[in-house]
Each structure stands twice: as structure tokens, then as C-alpha cells.
Backbone of each chain as nested JSON, in Angstrom:
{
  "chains": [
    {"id": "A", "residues": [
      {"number": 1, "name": "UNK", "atoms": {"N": [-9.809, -7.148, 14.702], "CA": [-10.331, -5.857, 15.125], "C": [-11.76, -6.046, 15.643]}},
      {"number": 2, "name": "UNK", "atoms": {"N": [-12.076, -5.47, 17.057], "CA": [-13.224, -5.831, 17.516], "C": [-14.293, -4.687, 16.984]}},
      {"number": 3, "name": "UNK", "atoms": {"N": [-15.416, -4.576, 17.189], "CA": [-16.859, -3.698, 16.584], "C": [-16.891, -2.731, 16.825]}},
      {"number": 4, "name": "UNK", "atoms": {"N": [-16.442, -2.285, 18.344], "CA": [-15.745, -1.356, 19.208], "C": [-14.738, -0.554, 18.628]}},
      {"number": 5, "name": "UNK", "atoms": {"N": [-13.602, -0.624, 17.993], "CA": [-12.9, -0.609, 17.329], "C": [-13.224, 0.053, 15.854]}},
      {"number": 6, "name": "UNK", "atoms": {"N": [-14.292, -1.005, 15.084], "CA": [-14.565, -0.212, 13.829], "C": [-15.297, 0.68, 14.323]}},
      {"number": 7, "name": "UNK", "atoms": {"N": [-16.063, 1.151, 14.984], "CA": [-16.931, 2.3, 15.3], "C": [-16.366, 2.821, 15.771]}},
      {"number": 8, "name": "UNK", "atoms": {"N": [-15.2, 3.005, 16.544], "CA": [-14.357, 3.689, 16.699], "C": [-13.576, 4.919, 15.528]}},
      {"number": 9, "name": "UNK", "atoms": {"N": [-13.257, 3.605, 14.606], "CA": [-12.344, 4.189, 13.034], "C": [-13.526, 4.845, 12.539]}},
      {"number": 10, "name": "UNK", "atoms": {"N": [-14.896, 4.802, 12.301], "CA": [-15.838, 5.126, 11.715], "C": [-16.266, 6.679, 12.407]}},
      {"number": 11, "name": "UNK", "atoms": {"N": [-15.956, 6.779, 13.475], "CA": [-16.338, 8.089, 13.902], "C": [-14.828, 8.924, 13.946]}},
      {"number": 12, "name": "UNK", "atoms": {"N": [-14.379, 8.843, 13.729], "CA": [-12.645, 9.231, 13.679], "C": [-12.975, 9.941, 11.862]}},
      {"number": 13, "name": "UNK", "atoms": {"N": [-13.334, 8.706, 11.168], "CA": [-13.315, 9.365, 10.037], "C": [-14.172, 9.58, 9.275]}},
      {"number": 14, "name": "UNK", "atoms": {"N": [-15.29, 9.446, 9.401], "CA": [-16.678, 9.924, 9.323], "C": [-17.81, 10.579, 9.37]}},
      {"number": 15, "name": "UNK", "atoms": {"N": [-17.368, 10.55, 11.115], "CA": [-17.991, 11.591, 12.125], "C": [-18.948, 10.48, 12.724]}},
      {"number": 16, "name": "UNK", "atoms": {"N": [-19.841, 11.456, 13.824], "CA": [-20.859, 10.563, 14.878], "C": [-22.134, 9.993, 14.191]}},
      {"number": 17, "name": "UNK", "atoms": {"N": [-22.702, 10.524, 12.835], "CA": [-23.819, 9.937, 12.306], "C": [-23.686, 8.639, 11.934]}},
      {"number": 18, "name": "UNK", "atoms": {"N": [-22.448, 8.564, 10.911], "CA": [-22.015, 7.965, 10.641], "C": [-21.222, 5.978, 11.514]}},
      {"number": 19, "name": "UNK", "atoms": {"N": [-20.978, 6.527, 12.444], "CA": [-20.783, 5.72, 13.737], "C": [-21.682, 5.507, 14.327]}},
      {"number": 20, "name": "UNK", "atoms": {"N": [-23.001, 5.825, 14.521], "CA": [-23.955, 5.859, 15.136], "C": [-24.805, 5.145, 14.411]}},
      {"number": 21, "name": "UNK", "atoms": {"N": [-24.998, 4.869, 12.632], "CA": [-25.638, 4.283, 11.756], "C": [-25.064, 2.811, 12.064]}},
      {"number": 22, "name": "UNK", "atoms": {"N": [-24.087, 2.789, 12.306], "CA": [-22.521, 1.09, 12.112], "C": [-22.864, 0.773, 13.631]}},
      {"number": 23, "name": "UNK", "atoms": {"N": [-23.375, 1.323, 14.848], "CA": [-23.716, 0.689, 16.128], "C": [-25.079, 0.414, 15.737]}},
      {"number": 24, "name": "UNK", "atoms": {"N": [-25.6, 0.633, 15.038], "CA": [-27.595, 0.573, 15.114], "C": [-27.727, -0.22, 14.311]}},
      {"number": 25, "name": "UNK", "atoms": {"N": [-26.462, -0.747, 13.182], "CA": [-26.454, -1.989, 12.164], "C": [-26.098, -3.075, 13.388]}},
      {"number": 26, "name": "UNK", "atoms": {"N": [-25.025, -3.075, 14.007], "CA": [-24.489, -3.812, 14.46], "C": [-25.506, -4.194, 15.796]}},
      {"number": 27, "name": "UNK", "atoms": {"N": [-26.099, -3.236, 16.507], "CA": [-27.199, -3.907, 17.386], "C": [-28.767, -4.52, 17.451]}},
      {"number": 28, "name": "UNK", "atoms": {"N": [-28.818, -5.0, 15.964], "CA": [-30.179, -5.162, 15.414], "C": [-29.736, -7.088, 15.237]}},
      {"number": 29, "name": "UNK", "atoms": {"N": [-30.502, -7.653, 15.86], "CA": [-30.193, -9.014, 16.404], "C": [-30.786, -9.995, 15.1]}},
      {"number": 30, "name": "UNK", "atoms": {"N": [-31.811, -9.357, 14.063], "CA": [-32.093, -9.946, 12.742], "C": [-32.922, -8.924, 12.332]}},
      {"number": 31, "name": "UNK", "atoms": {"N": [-32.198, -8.325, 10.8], "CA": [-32.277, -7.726, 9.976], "C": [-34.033, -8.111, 9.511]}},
      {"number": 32, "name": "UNK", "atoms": {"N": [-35.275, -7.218, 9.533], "CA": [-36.15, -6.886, 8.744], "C": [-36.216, -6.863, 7.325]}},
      {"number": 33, "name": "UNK", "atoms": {"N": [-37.468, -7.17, 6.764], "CA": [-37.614, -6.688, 5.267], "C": [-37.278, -5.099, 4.937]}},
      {"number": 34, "name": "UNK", "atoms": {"N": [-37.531, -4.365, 5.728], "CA": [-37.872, -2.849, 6.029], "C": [-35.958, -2.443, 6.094]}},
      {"number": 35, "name": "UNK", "atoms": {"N": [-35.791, -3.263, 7.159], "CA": [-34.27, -2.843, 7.287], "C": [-33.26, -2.839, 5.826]}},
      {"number": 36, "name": "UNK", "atoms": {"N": [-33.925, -4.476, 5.594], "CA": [-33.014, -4.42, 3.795], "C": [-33.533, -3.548, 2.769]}},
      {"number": 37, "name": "UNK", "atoms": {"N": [-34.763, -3.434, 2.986], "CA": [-34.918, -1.87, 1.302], "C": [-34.247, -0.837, 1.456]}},
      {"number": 38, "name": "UNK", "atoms": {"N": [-34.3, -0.553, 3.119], "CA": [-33.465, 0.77, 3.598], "C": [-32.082, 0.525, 2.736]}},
      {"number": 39, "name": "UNK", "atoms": {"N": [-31.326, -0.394, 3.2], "CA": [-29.847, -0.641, 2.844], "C": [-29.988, -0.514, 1.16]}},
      {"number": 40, "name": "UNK", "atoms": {"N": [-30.874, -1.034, 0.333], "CA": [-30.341, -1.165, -0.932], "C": [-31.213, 0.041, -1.795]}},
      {"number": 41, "name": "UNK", "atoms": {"N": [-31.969, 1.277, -1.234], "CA": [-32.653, 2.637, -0.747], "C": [-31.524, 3.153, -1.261]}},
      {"number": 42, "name": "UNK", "atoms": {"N": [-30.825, 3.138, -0.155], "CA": [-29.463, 4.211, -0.02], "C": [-28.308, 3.925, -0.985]}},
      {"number": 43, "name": "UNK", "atoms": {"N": [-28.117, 2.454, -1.707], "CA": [-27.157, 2.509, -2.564], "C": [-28.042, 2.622, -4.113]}},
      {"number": 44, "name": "UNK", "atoms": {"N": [-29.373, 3.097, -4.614], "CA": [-29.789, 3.304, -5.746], "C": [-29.841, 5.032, -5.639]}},
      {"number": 45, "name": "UNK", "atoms": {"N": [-29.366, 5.735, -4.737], "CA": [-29.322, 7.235, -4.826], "C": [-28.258, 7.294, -6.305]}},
      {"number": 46, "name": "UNK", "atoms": {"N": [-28.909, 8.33, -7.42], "CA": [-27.704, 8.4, -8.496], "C": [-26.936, 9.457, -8.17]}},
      {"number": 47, "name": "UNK", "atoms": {"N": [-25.608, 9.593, -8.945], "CA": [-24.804, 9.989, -9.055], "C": [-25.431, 11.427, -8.762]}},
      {"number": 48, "name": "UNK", "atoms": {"N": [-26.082, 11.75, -9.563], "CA": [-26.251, 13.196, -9.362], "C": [-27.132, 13.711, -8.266]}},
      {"number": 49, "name": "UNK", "atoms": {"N": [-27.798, 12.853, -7.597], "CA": [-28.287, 12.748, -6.301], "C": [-27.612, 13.898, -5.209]}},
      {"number": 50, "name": "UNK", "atoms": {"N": [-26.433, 13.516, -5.62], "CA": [-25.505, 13.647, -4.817], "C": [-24.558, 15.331, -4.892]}},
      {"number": 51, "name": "UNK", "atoms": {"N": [-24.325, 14.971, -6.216], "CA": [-23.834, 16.055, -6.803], "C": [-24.369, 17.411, -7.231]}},
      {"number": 52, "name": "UNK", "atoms": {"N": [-25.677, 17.588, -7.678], "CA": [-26.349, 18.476, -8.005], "C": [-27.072, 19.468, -6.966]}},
      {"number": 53, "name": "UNK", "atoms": {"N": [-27.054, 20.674, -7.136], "CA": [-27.031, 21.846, -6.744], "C": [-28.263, 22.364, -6.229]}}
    ]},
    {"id": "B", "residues": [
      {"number": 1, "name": "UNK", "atoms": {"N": [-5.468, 3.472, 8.166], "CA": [-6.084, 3.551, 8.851], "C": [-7.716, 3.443, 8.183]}},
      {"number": 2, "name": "UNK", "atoms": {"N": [-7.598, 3.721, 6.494], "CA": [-8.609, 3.919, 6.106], "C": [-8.563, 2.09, 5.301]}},
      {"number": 3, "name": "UNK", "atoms": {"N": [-7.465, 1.653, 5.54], "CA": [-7.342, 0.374, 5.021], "C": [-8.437, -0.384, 5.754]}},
      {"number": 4, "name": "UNK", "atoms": {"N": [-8.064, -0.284, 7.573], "CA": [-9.164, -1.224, 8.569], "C": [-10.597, -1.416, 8.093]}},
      {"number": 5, "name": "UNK", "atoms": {"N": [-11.095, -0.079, 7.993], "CA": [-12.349, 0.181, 7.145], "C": [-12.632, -0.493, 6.523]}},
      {"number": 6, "name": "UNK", "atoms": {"N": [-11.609, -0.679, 5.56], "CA": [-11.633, -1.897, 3.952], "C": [-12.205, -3.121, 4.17]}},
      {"number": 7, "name": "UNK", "atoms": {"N": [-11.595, -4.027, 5.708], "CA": [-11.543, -4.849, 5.471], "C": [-12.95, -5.381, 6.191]}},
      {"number": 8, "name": "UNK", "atoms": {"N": [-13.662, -4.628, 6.598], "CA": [-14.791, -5.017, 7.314], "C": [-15.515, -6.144, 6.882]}},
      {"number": 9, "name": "UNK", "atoms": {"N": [-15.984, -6.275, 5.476], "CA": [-16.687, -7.388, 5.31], "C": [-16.019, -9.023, 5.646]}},
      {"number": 10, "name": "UNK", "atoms": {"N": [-14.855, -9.285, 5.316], "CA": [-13.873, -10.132, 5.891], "C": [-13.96, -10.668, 7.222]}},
      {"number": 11, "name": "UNK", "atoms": {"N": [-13.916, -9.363, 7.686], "CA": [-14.303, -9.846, 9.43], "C": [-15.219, -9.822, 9.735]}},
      {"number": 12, "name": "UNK", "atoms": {"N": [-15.927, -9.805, 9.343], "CA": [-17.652, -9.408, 9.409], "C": [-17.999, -11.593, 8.578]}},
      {"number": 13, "name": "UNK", "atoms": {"N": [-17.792, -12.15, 8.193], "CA": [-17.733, -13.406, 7.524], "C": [-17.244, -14.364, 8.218]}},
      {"number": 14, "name": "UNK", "atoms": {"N": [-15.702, -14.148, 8.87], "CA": [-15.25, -15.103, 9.333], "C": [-15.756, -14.537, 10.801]}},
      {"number": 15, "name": "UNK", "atoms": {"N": [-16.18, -14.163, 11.374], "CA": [-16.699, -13.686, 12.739], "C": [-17.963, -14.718, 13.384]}},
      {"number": 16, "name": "UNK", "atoms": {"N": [-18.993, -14.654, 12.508], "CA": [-20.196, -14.78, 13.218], "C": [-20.847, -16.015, 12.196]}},
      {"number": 17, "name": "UNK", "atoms": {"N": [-21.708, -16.932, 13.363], "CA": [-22.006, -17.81, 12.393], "C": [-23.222, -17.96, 11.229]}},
      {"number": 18, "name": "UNK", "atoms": {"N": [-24.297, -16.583, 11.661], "CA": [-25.053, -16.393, 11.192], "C": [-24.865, -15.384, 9.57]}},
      {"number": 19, "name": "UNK", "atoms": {"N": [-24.561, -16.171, 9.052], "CA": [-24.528, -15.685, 7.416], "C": [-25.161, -14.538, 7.126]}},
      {"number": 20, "name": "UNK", "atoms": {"N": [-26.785, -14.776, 7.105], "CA": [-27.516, -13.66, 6.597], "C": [-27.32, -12.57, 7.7]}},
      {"number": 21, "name": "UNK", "atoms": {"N": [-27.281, -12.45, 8.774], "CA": [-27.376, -11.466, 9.515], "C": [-25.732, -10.395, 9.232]}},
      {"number": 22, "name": "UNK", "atoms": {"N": [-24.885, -11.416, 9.055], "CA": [-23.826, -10.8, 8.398], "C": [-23.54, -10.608, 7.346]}},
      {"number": 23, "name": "UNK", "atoms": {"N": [-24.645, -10.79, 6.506], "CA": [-24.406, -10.378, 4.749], "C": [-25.234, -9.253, 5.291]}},
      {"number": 24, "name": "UNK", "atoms": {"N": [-26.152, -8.519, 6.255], "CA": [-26.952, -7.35, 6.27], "C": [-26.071, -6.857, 6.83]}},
      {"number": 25, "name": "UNK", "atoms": {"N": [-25.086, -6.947, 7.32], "CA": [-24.013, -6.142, 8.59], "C": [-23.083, -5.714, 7.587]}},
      {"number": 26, "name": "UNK", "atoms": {"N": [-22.56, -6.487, 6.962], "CA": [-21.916, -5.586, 5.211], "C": [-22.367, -4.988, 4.542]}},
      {"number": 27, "name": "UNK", "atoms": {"N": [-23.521, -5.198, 4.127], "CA": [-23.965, -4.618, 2.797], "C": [-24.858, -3.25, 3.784]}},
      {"number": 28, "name": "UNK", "atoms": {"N": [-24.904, -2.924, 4.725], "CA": [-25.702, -1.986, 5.453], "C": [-24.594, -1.22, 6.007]}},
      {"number": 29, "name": "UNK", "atoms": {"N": [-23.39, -1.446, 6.292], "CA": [-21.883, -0.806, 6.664], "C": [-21.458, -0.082, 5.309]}},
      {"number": 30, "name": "UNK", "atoms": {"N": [-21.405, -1.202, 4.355], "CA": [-21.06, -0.481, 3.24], "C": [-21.64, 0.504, 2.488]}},
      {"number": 31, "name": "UNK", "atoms": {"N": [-23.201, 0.005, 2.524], "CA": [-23.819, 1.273, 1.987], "C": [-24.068, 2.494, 2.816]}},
      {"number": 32, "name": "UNK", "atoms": {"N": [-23.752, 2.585, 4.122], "CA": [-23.643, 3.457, 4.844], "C": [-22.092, 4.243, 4.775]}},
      {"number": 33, "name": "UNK", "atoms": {"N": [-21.121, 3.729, 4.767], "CA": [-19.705, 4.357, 4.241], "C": [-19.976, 4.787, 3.048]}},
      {"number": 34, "name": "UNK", "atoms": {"N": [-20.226, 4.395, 2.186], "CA": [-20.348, 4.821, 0.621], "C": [-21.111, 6.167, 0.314]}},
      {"number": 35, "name": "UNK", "atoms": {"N": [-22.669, 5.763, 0.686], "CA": [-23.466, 6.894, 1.02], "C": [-22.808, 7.975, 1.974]}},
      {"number": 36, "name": "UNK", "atoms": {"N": [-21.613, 8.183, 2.753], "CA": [-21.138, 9.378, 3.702], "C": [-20.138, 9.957, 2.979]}},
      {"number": 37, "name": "UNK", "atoms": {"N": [-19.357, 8.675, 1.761], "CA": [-17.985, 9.138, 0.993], "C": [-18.843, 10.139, -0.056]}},
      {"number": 38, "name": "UNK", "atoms": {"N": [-19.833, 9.361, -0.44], "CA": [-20.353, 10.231, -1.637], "C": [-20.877, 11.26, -1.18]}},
      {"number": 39, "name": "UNK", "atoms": {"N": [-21.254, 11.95, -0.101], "CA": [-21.867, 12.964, 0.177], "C": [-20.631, 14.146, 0.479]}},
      {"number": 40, "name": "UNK", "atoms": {"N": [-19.615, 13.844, 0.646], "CA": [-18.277, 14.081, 0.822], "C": [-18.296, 15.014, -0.376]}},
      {"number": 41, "name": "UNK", "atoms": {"N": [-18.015, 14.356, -1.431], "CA": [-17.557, 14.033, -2.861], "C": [-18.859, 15.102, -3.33]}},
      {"number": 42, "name": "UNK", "atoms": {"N": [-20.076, 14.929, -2.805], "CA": [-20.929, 15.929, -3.996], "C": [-20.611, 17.006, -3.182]}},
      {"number": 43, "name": "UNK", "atoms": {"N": [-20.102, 17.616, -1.524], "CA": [-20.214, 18.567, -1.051], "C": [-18.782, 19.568, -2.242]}},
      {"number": 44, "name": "UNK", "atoms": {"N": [-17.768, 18.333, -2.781], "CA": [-17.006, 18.888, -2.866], "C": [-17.023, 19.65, -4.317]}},
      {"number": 45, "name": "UNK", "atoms": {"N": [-17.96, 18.291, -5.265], "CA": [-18.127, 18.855, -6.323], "C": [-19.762, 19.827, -6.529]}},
      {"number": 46, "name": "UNK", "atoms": {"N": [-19.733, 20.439, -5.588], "CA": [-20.715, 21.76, -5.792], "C": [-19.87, 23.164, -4.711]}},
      {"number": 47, "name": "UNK", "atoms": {"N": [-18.902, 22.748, -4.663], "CA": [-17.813, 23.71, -4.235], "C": [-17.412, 24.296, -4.688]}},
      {"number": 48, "name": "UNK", "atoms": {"N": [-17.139, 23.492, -6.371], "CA": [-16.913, 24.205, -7.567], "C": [-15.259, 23.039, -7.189]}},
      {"number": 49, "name": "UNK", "atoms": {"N": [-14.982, 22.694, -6.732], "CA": [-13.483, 22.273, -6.649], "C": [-12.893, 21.069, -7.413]}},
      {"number": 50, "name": "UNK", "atoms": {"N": [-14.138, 20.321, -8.394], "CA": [-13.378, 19.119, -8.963], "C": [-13.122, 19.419, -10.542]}},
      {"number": 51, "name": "UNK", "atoms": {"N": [-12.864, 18.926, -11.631], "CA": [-12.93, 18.672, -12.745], "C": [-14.067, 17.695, -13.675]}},
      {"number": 52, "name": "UNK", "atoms": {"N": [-14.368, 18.233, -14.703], "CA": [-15.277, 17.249, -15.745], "C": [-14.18, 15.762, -15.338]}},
      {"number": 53, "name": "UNK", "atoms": {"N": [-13.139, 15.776, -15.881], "CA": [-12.458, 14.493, -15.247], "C": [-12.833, 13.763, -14.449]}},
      {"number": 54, "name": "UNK", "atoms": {"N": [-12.574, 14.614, -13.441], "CA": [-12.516, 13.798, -11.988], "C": [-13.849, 13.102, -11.957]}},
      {"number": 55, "name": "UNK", "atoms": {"N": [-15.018, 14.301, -12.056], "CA": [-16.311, 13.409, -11.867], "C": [-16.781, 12.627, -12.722]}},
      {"number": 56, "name": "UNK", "atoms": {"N": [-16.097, 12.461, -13.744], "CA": [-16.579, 11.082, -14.748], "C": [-15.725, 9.807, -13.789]}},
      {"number": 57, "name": "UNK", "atoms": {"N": [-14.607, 10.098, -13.701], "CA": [-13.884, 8.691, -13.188], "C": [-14.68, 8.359, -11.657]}},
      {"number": 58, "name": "UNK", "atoms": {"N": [-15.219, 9.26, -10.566], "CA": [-16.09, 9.311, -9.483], "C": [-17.367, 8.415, -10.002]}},
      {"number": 59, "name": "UNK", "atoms": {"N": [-17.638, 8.978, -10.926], "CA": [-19.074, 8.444, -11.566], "C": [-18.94, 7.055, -11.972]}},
      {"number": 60, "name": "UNK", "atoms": {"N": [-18.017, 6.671, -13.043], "CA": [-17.998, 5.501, -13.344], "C": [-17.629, 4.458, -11.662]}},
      {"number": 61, "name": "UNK", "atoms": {"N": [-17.311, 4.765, -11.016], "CA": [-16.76, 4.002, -10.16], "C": [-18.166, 4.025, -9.031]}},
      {"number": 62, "name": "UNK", "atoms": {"N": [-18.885, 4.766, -9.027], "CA": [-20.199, 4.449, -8.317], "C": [-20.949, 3.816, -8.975]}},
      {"number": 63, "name": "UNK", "atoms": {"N": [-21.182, 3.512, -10.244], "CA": [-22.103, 3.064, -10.741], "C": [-21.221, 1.618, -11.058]}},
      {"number": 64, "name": "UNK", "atoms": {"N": [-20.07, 1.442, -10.909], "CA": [-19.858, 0.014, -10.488], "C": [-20.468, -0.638, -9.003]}},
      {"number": 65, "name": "UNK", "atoms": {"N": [-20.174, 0.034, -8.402], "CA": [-20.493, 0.292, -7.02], "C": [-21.937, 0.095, -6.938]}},
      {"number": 66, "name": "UNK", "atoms": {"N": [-22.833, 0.189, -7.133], "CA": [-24.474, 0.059, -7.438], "C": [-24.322, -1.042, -8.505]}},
      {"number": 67, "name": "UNK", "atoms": {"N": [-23.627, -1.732, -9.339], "CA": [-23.984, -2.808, -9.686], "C": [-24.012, -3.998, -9.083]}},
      {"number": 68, "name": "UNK", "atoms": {"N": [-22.16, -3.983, -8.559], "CA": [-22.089, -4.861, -7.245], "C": [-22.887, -5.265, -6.192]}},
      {"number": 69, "name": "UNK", "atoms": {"N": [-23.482, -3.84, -5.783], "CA": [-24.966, -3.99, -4.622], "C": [-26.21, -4.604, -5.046]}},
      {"number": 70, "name": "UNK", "atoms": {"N": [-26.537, -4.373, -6.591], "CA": [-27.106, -5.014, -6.776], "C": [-27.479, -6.485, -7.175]}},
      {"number": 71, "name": "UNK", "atoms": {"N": [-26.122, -7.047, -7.509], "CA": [-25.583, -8.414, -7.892], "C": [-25.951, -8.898, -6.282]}},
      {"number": 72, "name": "UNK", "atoms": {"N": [-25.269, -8.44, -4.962], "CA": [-25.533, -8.475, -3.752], "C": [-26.789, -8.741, -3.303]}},
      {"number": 73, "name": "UNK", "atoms": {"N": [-27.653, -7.924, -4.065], "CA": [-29.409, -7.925, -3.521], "C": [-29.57, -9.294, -4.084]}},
      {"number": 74, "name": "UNK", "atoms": {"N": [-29.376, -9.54, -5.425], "CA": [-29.931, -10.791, -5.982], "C": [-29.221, -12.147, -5.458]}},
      {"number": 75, "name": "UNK", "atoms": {"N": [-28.373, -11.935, -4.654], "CA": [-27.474, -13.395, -4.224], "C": [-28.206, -13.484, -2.767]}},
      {"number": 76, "name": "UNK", "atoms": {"N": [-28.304, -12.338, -2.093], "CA": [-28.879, -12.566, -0.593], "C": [-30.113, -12.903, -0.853]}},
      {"number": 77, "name": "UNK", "atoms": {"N": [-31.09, -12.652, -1.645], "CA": [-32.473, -12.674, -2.293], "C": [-32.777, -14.512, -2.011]}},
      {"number": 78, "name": "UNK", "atoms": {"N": [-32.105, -14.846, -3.284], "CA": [-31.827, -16.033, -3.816], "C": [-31.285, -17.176, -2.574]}},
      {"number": 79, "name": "UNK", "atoms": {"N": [-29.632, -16.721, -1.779], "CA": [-29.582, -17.514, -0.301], "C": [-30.123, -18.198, 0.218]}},
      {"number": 80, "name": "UNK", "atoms": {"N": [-31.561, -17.446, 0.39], "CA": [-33.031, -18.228, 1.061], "C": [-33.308, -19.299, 1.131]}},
      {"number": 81, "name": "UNK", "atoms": {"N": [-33.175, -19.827, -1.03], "CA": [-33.073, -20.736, -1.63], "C": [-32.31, -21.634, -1.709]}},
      {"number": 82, "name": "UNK", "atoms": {"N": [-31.188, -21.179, -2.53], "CA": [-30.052, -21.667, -2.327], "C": [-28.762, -22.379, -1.549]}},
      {"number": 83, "name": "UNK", "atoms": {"N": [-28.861, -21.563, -0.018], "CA": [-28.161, -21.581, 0.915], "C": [-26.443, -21.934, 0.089]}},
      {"number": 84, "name": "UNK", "atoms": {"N": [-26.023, -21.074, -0.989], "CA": [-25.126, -21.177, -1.412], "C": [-24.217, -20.085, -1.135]}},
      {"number": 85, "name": "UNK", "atoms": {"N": [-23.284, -20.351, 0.425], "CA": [-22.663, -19.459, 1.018], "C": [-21.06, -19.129, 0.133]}},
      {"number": 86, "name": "UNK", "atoms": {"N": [-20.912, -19.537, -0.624], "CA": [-19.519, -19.206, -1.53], "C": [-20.381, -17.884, -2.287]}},
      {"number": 87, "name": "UNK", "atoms": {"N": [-21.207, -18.147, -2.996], "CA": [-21.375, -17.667, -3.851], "C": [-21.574, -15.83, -3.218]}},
      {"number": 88, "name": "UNK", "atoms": {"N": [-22.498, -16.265, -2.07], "CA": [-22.438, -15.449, -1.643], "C": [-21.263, -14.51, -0.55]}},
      {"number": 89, "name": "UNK", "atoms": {"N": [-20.441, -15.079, -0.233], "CA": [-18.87, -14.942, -0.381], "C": [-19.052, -13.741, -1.651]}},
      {"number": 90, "name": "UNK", "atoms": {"N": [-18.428, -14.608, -2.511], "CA": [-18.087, -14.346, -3.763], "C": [-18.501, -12.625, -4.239]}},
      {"number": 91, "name": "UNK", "atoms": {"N": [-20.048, -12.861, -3.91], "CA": [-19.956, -10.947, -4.216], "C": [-20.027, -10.394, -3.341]}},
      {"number": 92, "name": "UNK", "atoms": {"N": [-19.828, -10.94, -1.569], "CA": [-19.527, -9.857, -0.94], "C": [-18.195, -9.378, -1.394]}},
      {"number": 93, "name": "UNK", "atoms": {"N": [-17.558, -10.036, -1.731], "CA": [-15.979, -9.778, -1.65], "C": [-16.053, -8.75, -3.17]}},
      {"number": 94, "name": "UNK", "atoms": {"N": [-16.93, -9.384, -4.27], "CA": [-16.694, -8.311, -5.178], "C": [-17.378, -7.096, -4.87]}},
      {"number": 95, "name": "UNK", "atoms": {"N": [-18.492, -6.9, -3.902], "CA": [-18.963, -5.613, -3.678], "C": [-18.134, -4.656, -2.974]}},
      {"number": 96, "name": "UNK", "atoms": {"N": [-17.104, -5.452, -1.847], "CA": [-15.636, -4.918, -1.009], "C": [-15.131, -4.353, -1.844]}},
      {"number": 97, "name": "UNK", "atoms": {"N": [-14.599, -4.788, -3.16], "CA": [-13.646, -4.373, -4.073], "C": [-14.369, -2.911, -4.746]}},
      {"number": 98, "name": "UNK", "atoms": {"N": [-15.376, -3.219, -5.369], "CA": [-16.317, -1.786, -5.543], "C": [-16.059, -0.694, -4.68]}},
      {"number": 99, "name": "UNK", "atoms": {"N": [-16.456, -1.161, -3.845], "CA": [-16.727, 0.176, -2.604], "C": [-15.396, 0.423, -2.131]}},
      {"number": 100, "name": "UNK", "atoms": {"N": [-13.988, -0.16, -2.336], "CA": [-12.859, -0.028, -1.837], "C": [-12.073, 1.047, -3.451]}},
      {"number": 101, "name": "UNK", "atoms": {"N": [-12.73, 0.813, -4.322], "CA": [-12.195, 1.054, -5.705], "C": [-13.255, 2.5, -5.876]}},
      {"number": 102, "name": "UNK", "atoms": {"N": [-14.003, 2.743, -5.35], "CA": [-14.534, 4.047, -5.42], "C": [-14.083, 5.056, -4.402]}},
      {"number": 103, "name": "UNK", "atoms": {"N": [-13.881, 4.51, -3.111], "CA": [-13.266, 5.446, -1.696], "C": [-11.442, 5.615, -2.334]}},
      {"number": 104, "name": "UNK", "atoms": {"N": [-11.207, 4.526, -2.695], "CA": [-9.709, 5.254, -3.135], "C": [-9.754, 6.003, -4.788]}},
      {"number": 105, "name": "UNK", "atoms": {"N": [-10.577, 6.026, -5.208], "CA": [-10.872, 6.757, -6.043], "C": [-10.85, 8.187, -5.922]}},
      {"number": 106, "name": "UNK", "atoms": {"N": [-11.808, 8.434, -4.694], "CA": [-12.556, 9.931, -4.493], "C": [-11.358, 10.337, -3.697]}},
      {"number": 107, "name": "UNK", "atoms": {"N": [-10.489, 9.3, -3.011], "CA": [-9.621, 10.171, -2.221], "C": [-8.119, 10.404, -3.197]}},
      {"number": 108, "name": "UNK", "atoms": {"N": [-8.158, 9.701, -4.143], "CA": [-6.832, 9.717, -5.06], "C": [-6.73, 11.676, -5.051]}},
      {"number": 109, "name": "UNK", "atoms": {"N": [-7.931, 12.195, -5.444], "CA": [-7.651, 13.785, -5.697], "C": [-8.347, 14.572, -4.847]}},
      {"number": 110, "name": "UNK", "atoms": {"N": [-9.144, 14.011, -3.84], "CA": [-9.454, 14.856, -2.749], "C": [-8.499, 15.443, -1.938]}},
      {"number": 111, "name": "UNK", "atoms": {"N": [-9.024, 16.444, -1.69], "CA": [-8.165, 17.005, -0.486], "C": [-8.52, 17.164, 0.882]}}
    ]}
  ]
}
């Protein structure tokens, strides 16, 4: 499956932010310090981050 | 269709020869899917529409999910050093399983 393709499936089931985040990963030619806190940023959001009202 | 999705890190490994740039192309895919499932998932549980249930089994399965990533941070960290590409294999594939074990999770009772 080409990149084209997953960004394809990614906006199909996602939507365009989402597809638009997976082209802006995929066109960054070497990943930053800045770029990796972002990435591991977004997976320390908790549970209730998310959930709460 | 939501399987293809799954398998991204896989192809994302055997694809390109640059390791680290493709351990950031996973772990930045994934935490970007994850972060959109879970936002899903809290729209749904402040809808009023899930169960104490449901969101404990949601819960436990993200916070596997954030361990994995973080096992992830400390292997790409370490790489630098190391240049020990199994290993780092090793938890991409267990962070796949996380993030594949929480999306079929949230969708087991989503609607």
C-alpha cells in the first residue's frame, strides 16, 4: 500500500485534519527534537483529558 | 478497511532505509490516529452514551497504549546509542499491538 493510499484511508476515516497531520508526518525529510516532544505531547494527554466535560 | 490502518508501522519498516526517520513516521501516525480515536471516544462518552464498563475497559487499554509509547520513547532515545534495530522493531511492533488493541476496543461498542 503506497502513502497515497494511507492518506487516502486516513481521510475516509478520520476526516481531513487528520490526513493532513499523516501528509505533514510523511513530508518532513528528518524529524526535529521539537517534532518528537510534539509526538510523545500528544500520547501523555490522560484519559480524562479526553473525556471530561 | 480499518485493518490497512493497522498495518502501517510494518510498512512503514520494511519500506525505507532510514530507521529513525521511520520510527518518527510510526510513532507520529500512531499517536496521531490514537489521539483522533480518543477524541472520538471522549465526544462519545460526554454524550452521555457509554457505560462505567465500557470506560474502564477504554481506559485500561489507553493507558497500555501510553506505556508502549513510552517504552517507544526510551528505545528510540537509546537507538542513538545502541543502533539496536530489532529491539527497536520489537516495540514498534508492541506499540502496533497497543494502539490496534485500543481502536478495536473503542470500536467493539461504538456505534
Amino acid at each position: 500500500m503506497s502513502i497515497v493510499e494511507i492518506i487516502a484511508l486516513a481521510l475516509v476515516k478520520y476526516g481531513p485534519q487528520v490526513a493532513r497531520a499523516i501528509y505533514d508526518i510523511f513530508n518532513k525529510p528528518s524529524p526535529t527534537q521539537e517534532d518528537w516532544d510534539k509526538v510523545f505531547a500528544m500520547a501523555e494527554k490522560s484519559y480524562e483529558d479526553y473525556v471530561k466535560k | 478497511m480499518r485493518t490497512s490502518l493497522f498495518l502501517l508501522p510494518v510498512l512503514f519498516l520494511a519500506a525505507c532505509a532510514n530507521l529513525e526517520v521511520n520510527a518518527y513516521r510510526t510513532l507520529a501516525t500512531t499517536a496521531t490516529v490514537v489521539d483522533a480515536t480518543m477524541q472520538g471516544w471522549g465526544d462519545y462518552v460526554k454524550a452521555g452514551k457509554s457505560n462505567a464498563d465500557e470506560e474502564a475497559l477504554v481506559k485500561k487499554a489507553y493507558v497500555a497504549y501510553q506505556v508502549s509509547m513510552r517504552t517507544a520513547r526510551v528505545t528510540v532515545e537509546s537507538y542513538h546509542l545502541t543502533k539496536d534495530a530489532t529491539a527497536l522493531s520489537r516495540v514498534l511492533d508492541a506499540l502496533d499491538a497497543a494502539k490496534n488493541a485500543l481502536i478495536e476496543q473503542i470500536y467493539s461498542f461504538k456505534l
